[in-house]
C-alpha positions in Angstrom: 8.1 23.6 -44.6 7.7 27.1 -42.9 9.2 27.4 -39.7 7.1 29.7 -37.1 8.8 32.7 -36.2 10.0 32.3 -32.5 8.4 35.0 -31.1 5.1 33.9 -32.8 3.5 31.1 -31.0 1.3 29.1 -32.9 -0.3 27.9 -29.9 -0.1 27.9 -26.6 -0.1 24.6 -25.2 0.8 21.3 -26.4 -0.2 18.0 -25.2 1.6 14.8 -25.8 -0.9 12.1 -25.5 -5.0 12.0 -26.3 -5.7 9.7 -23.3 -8.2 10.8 -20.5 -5.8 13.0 -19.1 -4.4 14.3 -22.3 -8.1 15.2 -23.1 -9.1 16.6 -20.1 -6.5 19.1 -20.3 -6.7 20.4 -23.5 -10.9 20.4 -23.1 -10.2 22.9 -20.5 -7.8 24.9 -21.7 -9.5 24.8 -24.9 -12.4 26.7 -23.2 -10.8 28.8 -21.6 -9.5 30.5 -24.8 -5.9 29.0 -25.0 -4.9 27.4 -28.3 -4.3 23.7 -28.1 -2.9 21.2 -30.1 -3.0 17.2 -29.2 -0.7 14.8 -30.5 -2.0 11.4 -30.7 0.2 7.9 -31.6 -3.2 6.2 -32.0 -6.3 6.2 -34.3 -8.6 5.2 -30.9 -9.2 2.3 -32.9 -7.2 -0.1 -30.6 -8.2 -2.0 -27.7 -7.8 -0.2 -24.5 -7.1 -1.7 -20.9 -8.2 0.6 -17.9 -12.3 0.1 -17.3 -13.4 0.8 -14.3 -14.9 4.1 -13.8 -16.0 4.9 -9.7 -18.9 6.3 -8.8 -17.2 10.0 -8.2 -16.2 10.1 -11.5 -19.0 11.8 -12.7 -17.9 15.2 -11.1 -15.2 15.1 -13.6 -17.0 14.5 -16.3 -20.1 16.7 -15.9 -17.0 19.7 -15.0 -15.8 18.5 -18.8 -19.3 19.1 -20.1 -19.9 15.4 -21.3 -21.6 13.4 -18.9 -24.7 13.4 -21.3 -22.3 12.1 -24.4 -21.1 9.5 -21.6 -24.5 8.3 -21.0 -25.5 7.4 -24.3 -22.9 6.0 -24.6 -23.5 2.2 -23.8 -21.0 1.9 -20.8 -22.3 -0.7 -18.0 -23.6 0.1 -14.9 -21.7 -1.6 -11.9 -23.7 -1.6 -8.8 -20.7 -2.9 -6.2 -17.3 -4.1 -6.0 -17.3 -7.6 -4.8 -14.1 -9.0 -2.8 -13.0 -12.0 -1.4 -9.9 -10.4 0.3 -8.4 -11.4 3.8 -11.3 -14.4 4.1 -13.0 -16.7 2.2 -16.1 -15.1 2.3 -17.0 -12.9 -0.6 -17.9 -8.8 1.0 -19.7 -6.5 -1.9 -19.4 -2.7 -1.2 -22.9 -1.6 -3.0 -23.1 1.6 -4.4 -27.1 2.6 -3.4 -25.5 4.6 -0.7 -23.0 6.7 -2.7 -24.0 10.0 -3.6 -22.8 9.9 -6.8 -24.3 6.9 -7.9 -22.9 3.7 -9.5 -19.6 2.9 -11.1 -19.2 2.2 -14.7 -17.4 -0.5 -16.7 -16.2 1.0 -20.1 -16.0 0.5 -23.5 -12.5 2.2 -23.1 -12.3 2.8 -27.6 -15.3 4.6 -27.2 -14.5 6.7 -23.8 -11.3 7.6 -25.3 -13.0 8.5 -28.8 -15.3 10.4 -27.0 -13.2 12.7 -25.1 -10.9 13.2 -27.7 -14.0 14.8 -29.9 -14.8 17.3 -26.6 -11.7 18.5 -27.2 -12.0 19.0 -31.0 -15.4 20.9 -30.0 -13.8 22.6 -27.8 -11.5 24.1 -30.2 -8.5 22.2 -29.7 -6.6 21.0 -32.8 -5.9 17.3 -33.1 -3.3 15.0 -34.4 -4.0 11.0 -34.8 -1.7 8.3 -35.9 1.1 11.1 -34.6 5.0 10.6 -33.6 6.6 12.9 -32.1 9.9 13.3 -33.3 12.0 16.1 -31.2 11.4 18.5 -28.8 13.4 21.2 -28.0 13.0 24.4 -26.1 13.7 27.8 -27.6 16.3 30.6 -26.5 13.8 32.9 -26.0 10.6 30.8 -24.9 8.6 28.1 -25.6 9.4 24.9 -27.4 9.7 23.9 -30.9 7.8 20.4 -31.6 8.6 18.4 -34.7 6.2 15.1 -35.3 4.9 13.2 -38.3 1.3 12.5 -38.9 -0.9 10.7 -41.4 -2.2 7.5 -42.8 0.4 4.8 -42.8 2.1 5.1 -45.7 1.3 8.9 -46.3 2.7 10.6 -43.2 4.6 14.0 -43.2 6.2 16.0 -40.9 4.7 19.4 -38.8 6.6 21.6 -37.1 5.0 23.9 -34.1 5.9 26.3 -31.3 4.6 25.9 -28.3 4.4 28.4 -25.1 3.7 25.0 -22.9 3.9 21.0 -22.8 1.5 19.1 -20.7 3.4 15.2 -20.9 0.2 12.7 -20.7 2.2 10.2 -22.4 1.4 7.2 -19.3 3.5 5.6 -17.4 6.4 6.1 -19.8 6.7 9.9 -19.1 8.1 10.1 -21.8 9.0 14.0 -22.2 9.1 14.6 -18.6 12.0 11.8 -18.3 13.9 13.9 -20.8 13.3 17.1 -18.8 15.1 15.2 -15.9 12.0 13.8 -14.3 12.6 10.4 -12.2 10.6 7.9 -12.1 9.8 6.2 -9.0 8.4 2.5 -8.9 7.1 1.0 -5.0 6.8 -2.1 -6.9 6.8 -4.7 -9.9 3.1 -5.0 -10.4 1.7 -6.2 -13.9 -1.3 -7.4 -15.2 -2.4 -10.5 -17.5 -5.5 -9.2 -19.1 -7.5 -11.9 -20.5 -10.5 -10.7 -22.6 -13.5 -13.2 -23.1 -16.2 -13.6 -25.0 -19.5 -14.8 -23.2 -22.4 -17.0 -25.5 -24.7 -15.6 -27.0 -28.1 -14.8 -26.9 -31.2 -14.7 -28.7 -33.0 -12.5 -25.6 -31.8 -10.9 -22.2 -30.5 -13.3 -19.3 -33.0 -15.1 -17.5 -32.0 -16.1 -13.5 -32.9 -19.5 -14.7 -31.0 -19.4 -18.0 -27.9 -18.3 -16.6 -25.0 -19.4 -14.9 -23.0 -18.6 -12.1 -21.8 -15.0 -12.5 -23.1 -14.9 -16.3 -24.7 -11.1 -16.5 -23.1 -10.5 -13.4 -22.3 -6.3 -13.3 -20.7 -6.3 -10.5 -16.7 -5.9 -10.8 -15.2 -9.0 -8.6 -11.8 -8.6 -6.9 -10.2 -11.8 -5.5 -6.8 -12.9 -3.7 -5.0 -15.7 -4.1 -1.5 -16.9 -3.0 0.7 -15.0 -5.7 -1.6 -12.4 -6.6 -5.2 -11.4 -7.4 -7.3 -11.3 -9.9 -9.9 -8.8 -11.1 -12.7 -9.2 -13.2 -15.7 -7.3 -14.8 -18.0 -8.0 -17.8 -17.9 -5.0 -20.4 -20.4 -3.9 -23.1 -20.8 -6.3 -26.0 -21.1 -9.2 -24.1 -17.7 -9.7 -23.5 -15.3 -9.7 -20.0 -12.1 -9.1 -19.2 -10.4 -10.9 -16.3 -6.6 -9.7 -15.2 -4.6 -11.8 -13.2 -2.6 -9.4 -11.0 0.9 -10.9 -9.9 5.0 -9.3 -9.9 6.7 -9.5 -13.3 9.5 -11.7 -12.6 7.2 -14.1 -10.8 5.6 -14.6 -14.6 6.9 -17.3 -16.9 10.0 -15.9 -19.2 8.2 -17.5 -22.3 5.6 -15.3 -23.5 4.2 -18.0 -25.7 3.2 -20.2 -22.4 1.4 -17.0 -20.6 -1.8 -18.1 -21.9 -1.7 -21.5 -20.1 -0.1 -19.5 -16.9 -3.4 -17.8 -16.5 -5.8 -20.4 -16.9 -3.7 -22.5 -14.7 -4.2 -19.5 -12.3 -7.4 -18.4 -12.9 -8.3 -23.1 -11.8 -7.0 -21.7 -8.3 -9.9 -18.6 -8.1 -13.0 -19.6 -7.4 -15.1 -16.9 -7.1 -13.4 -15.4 -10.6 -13.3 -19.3 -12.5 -17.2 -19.7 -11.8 -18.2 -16.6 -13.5 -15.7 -17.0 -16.3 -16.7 -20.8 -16.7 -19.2 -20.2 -19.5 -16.8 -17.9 -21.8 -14.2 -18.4 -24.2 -10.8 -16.6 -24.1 -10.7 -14.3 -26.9 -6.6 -14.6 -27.8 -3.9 -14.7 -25.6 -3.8 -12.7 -22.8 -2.2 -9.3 -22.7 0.7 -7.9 -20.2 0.1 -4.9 -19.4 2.0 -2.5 -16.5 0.1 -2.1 -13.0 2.8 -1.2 -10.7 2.4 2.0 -8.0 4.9 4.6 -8.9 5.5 8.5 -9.7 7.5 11.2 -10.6 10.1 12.9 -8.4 8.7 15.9 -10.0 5.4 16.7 -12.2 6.2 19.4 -13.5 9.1 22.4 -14.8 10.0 25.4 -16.6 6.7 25.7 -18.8 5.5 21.8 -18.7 3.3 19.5 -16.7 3.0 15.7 -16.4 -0.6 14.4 -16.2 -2.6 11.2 -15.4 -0.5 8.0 -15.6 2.7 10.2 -16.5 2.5 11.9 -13.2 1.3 9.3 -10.6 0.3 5.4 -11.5 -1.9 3.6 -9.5 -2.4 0.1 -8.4 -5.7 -1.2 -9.8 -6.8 -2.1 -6.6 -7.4 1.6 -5.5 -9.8 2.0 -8.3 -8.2 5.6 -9.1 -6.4 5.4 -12.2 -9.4 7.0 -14.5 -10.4 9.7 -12.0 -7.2 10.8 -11.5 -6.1 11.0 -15.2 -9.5 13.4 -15.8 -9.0 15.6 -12.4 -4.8 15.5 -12.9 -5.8 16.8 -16.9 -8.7 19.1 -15.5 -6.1 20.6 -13.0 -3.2 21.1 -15.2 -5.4 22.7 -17.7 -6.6 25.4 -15.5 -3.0 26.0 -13.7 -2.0 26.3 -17.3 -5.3 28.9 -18.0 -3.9 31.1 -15.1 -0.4 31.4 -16.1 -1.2 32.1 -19.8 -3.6 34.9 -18.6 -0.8 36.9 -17.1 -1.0 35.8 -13.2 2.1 35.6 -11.9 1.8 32.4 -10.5 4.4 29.1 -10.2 3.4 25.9 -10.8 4.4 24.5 -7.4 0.5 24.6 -6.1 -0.1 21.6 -9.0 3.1 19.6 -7.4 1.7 20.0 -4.1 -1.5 18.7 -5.3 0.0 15.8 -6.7 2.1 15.1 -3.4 -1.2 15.4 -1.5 -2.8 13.0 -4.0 -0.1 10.8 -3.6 0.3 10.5 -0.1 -3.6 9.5 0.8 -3.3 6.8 -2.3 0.3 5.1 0.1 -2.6 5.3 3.1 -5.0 3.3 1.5 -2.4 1.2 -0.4 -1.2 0.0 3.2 -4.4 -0.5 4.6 -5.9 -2.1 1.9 -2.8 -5.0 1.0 -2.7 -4.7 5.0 -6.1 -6.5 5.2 -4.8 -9.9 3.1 -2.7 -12.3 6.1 -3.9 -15.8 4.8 -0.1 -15.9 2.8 2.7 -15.2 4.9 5.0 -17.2 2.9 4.4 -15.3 -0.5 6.5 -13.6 -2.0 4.2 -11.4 -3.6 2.3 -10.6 -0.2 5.3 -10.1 1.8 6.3 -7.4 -0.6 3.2 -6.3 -0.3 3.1 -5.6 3.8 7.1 -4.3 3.4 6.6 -2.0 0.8 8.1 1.7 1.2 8.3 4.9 -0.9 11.0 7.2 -1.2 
């Protein structure tokens, strides 16, 4: 194996993770001339939790140059976000007034997939099915990145330099932790994701053929006394439906988390009457939802991005437009540096804090608004919750 001479980059920016974020940043470095290689663990062949795309969204993605791949896409329009939050009554916050449009519910293999190939188009070089095995950063500059890739069974290892590391490895953080990064959690938020599987049909849903909530596109939000649950129906016919409560309030037993939810899901109404025609395909999924960030996004030559920077609670709806603006604005702090300005990267931290801080404001607000539990456990965490 040839080892790159160290004062030979061969390119200049590596980024660990082909999520959303990962692919927004290299996209954009990509076109703005930089050499970029993405290291991917997966094949985008697996299932993919993480939706709901808002209505503003689409700035992102038309700044990314594929909103036209996106529409052809198949994703679902979502005309309003219905609640039944701090009342019995069920609100809907309809979308005909947004400038932007509607929201979107995802086919997240295929939104992933399709970002990843931007980036290839772009020019960036990617790596599926990759581990990253060290990291370490050169005497003189730069880092020198060792990983396997390949078809299971037929993987071998690469070696690179890299000028920079943009960390889009999620919530873990993975690289940034090991640069000293800490990572700061408000709370113990998770998520049962329960994906369904609706009947079938021989023609398009007829009012008078369907029933309640069947076909429904709009995503439904609603509380209940240790938790909430949030639901939405996807492309293919199917829906997912995630009860949203604290880890240790779950059942230890994994094996008896599947009856946990639909025991839950008996005490939603709003959620159980538009779920009542489907199956549950498998046993629902854990998957971490908690509010939480980095002490510090980025260092000497790296960024953290998307989830790996700042993780937000599904309830703000942010998680998706953040990971493409967060990739979109690493990419061209990144652009800047490599072209010569002499320029720190404390403008992207301050950006982050900024994001941050208006996400704790509507956090508040927005668990503010649920009273109808003062006895919980989860909602009293929920109105004395403080960040660092």
């Amino acid at each position: 194996m040839n080892v790159p001479s160290s004062n030979q980059p061969e390119c200049d920016v590596v980024v660990l993770g082909g999520g959303p974020a990962g692919a927004a940043a290299a996209i954009t470095l990509a076109r703005g001339g930089r050499s970029v290689v993405v290291i991917e663990k997966s094949q985008y062949d697996e299932v993919r939790v993480g939706e709901a795309l808002p209505p503003a969204a689409r700035v992102s993605l038309a700044q990314l140059e594929v909103w036209q791949p996106f529409l052809t896409a198949g994703h679902l329009p979502s005309p309003a976000v219905r609640s039944v939050w701090g009342e019995e009554e069920v609100n809907e916050n309809h979308f005909i007034c947004n400038p932007y449009g509607h929201g979107w519910h995802l086919d997240r293999r295929k939104f992933d997939a399709m970002l990843a190939r931007a980036a290839e188009q772009a020019g960036a070089r990617l790596w599926c099915g990759a581990q990253v095995g060290s990291i370490r950063r050169l005497a003189a500059t730069g880092w020198r990145v060792e990983f396997t890739a390949g078809i299971t069974g037929h993987t071998r290892g690469h070696q690179l330099h890299a000028t920079s590391v943009i960390d889009a490895t999620g919530r873990r953080a993975v690289f940034a932790r090991q640069q000293g990064a800490r990572r700061i959690n408000a709370d113990r938020l998770v998520g049962l994701a329960g994906f369904l599987v609706a009947p079938s049909r021989d023609s398009e849903c007829t009012e008078d053929q369907r029933s309640p909530g069947e076909c429904d596109p709009c995503t439904l939000v609603e509380a209940c006394a240790d938790g909430w649950w949030y639901s939405a129906l996807l492309p293919g016919a199917r829906w997912i439906a995630t009860y949203m409560t604290d880890a240790d309030l779950l059942p230890r037993r994994r094996d008896s988390w599947r009856a946990f939810w639909q025991t839950r899901l008996q005490h939603a109404t709003q959620t159980r009457a538009r779920l009542q025609a489907c199956d549950l395909d498998g046993a629902p999924r854990l998957v971490p939802a908690n509010s939480s960030r980095l002490d510090c996004v980025s260092g000497r030559d790296w960024l953290a991005v998307g989830d790996a920077a700042i993780a937000f609670d599904p309830l703000a709806s942010q998680g998706l437009m953040h990971a493409l603006a967060s990739g979109i604005r690493a990419g061209e702090a990144l652009n800047r540096r490599l072209a010569g300005e002499t320029i720190t990267l404390d403008e992207y931290d301050t950006r982050a804090s900024e994001v941050f801080g208006a996400y704790l404001r509507l956090y508040g607000v927005y668990y503010g608004r649920e009273q109808r539990w003062p006895q919980s456990v989860f909602w009293r965490r929920r109105h004395a919750v403080r960040f660092e």
